[in-house]
C-alpha positions in Angstrom: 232.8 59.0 258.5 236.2 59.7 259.7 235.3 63.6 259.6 232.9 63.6 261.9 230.4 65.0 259.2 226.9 64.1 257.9 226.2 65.1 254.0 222.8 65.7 252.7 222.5 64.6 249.3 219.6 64.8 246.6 218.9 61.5 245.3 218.2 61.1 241.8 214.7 60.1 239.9 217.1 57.0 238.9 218.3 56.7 242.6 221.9 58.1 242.5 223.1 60.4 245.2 223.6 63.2 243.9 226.1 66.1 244.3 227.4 68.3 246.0 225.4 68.1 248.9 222.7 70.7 249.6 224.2 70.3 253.6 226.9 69.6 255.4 226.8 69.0 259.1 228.9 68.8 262.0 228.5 65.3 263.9 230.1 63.7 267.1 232.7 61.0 266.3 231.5 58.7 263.4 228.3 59.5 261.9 227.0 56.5 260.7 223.5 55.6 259.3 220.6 57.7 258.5 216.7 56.9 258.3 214.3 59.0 257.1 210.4 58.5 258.6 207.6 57.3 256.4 206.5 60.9 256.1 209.6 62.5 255.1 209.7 64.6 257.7 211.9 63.5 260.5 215.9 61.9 259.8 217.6 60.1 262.4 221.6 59.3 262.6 223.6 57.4 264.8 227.3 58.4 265.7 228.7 55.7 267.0 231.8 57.3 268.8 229.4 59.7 270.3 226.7 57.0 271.1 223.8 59.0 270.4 221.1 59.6 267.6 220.5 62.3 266.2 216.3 63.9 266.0 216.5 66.4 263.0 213.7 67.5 261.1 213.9 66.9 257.5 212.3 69.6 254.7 212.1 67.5 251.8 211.4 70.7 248.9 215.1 72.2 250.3 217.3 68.9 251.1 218.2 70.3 254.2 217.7 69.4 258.2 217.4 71.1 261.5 217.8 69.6 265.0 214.7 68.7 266.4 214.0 68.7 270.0 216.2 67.5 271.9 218.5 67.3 268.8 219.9 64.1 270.0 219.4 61.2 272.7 221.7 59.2 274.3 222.1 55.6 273.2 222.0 54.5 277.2 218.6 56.7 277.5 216.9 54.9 274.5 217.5 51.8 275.8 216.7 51.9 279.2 213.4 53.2 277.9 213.1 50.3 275.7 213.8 48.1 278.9 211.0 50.2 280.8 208.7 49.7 278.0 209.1 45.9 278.0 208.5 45.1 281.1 205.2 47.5 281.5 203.9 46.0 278.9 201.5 42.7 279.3 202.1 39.7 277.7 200.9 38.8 274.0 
């Protein structure tokens, strides 16, 4: 966190993190959270001094990532699409 860094760790069969990491990335200003998708393919961060996420692609048989494209969206872009979307849509 106050590196500016974003470890990728294996996880354990009993759910431990693992180490060392298998990667070690660069980030902007206080990487924060990561999700991974439902398929295990895409990872997502958030730095929250750089006010973006990160879009990397996740290869689950090395424990490693790759920016995906664009490697990373602004947090002001996601939201004003999430504003657009809202009001397009119809009521429920």
């Amino acid at each position: 966190y106050p590196q500016s860094r974003l470890t990728i760790n294996p996880i354990h069969a009993d759910h431990r993190v693992a180490s060392p990491p298998t990667q070690v990335l660069p980030t902007k200003p206080k990487a924060h959270c990561v999700l991974v998708d439902a398929a295990n393919k895409f990872a997502y961060a958030t730095s929250l001094g750089g006010d973006i996420i990160m879009q990397l692609k996740f290869d689950p048989l090395k424990g490693t990532v790759s920016p995906n494209t664009p490697a990373e969206i602004a947090i002001a872009a996601l939201a004003e699409l999430v504003r657009i979307r809202r009001s397009v849509q119809p009521a429920e």
